[in-house]
N, C-alpha and C positions, 0 to 999 in steps of 0.2 A: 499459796503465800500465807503464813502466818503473821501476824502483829504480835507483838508481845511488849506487853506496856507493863513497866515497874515503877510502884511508886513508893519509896522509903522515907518514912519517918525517921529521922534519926535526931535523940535526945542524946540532950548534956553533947554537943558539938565538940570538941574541940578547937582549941581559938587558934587560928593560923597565925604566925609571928611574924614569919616570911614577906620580904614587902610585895614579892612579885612569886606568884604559883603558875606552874603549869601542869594540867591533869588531862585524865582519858576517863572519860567515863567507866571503861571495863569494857571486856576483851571475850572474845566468844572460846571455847573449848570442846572438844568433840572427841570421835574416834579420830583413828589415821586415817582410815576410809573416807571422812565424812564429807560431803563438799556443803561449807558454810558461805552463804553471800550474804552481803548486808552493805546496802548503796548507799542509807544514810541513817543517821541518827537523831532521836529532836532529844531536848532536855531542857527540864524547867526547872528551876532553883529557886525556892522561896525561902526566905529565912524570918523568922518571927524572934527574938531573943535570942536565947541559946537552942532553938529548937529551928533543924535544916529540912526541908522537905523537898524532895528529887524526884523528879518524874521522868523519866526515859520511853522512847518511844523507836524501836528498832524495825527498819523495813527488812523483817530476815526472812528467807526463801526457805523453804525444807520443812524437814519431819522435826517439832518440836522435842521426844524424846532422844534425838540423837546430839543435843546439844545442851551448853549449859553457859548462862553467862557469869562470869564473875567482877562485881564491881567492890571494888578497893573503899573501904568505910573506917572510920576513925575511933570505931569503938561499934563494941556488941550491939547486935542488933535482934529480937526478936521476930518471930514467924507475925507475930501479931501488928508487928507496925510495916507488914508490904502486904501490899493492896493491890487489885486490878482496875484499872479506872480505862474512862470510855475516852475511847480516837478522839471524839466530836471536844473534848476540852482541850487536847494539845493543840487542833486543829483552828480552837476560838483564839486561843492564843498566839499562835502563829499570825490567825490574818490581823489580830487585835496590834500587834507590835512590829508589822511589816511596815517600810520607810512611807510614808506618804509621800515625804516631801519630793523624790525624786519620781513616783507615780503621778504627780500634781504639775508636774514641767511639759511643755510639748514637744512634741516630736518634730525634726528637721519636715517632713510633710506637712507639716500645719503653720510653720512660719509663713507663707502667706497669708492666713486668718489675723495671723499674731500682728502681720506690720499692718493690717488693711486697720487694727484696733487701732495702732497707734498714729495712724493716721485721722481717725475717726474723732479721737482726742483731740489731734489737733484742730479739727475743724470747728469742732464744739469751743474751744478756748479761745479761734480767731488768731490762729499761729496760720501762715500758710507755710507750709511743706513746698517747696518748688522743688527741691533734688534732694537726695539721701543715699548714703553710701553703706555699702553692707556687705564685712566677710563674716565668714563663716571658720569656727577654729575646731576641729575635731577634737576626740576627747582623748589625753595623757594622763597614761599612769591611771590616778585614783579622779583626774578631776572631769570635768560634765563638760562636753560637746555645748561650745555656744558662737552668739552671734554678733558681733561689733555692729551698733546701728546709729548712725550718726548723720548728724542733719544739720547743716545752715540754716538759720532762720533770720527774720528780721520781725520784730512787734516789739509791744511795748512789753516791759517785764512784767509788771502783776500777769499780763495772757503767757508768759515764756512759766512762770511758775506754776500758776496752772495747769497748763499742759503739762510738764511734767509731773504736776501731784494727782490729777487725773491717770497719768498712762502708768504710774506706779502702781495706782489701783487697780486698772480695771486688767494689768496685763502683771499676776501676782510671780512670773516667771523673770520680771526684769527688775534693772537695776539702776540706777544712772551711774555711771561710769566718766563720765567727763561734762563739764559747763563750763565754758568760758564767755564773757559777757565782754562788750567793746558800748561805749557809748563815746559817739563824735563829739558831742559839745554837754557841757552840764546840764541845759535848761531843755536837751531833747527829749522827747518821750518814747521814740522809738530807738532799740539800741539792735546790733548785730550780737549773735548769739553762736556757738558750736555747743550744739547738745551730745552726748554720747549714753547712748542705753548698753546695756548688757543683757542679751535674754538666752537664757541658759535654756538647752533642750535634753531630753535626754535618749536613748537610745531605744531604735523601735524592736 
């Protein structure tokens, strides 16, 4: 398996006008014979002014001189402005700009950890927990597997707000999702509560 990383300068850019472009990096070329594979491609785009810099990084199988790639550029380009540069920078780059935030969610396995937190909170604020209900909503389309967690409570509010600015913190995967407060008489101190979290998990 060879790599083959290209990296092109290209000056005096051309200014795209177009509100919305769609492009292909460039396209392999060979014999008729040749059998070309190529499972993925990275590319990095930096632009500084008028001045574009592209770096491609092709996982292609095969005998290098039986192939050729051709990538589509906006203007002349000299042997002097393509370079070979090292794996180990697309590769910084890559983990450098992979999503955290959906790395950072737990996984339906660990939601027990996650409610025994949110319980943990509540004890600490002097909410007590007696029952709590919890479904679980798998994930559609584009959006993230999560968990309705919802809890009657009865204390006084400053402990009802705390708790929940407590389990915001310490559980960075939820959400609150519903509060409704009920107080019997004005001059009571303790009122009835529906708390609703949201904790988003994501796929193992």
């Amino acid at each position: 398996m060879r790599r083959i990383l290209f990296a092109i300068a290209l000056a005096a850019m051309l200014a795209w006008s177009t509100p919305s472009i769609v492009a292909f990096c460039g396209f392999y070329v060979g014999k008729a014979d040749t059998k070309l594979f190529n499972k993925a491609s990275q590319v990095v785009l930096v632009r500084d002014g008028d001045r574009t810099v592209m770096t491609m990084a092709n996982d292609f199988h095969g005998e290098p001189r039986d192939f050729a790639v051709v990538i589509p550029v906006p203007t002349l380009i000299t042997r002097g402005q393509i370079h070979v540069v090292d794996k180990a920078l697309i590769d910084h780059l890559d983990a450098y700009s992979a999503p955290r935030l959906v790395e950072s969610l737990p996984t339906r396995n660990q939601i027990p950890a996650v409610i025994g937190l949110i319980y943990a909170q509540a004890k600490e604020a002097g909410v007590p927990l007696d029952t709590g209900h919890y479904v679980f909503s798998p994930p559609k389309a584009s959006t993230l597997a999560r968990y309705d967690v919802d809890f009657p409570v009865k204390a006084s509010y400053p402990d009802i707000r705390k708790f929940i600015n407590h389990t915001l913190t310490a559980v960075p995967a939820a959400a609150l999702a519903k509060l409704h407060v009920e107080r019997k008489t004005v001059g009571d101190p303790i009122v009835n509560a529906d708390i609703g979290f949201v904790v988003f998990v994501r796929s193992e």
